[in-house]
C-alpha positions in Angstrom: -53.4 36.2 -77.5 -53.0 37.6 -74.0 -50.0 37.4 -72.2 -50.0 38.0 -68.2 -47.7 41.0 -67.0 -44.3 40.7 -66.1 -43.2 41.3 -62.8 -40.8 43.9 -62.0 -37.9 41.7 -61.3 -38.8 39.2 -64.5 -38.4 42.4 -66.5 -34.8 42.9 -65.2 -33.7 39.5 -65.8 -35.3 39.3 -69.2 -33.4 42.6 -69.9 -30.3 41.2 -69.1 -30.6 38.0 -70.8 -31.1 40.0 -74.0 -27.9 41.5 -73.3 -26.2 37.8 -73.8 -25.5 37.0 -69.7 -25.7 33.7 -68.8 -27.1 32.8 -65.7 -24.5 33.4 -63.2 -24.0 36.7 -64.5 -28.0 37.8 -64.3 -27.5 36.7 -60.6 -24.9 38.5 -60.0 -25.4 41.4 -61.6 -28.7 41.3 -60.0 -28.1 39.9 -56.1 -29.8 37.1 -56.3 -29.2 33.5 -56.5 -28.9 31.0 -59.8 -31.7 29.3 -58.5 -34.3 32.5 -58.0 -32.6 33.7 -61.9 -33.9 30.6 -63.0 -37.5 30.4 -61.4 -37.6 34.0 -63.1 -36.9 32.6 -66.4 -39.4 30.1 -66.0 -42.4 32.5 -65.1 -41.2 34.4 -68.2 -41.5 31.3 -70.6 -44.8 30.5 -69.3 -45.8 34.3 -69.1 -44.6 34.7 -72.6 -45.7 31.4 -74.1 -42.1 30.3 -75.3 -40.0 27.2 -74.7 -36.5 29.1 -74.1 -34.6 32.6 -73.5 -33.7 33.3 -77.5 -37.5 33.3 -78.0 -38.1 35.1 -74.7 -36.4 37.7 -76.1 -37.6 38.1 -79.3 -41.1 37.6 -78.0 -40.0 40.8 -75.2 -39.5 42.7 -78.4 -42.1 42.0 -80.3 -44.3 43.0 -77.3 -42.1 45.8 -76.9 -41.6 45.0 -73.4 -37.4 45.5 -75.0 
């Protein structure tokens, strides 16, 4: 199976969702709003074929994109 590429940004918010933040926090931490976090998220579900951000991450490492 072949997954698209992960934009920069997706990568940073996938980074930090492995590191346990929950939304709020990845926007913070990151500038952005709750709303952009979560269109980020949703790119990476689709991107990474997964339903939600425990398998995100696990899939991330698989991949070694972790």
């Amino acid at each position: 199976m072949i997954f698209e590429q992960l934009s920069g940004r997706e990568r940073e918010v996938l980074r930090r969702a492995s590191e346990m933040l929950d939304t709020t926090e990845i926007a913070a931490a990151l500038f952005i709003s709750v709303n952009t976090v979560k269109s980020h998220l949703k790119s990476i579900y689709r991107k990474l074929a997964v339903s939600h951000r425990g398998e995100a991450v696990r899939r991330a490492r698989q991949l070694q994109l972790l």
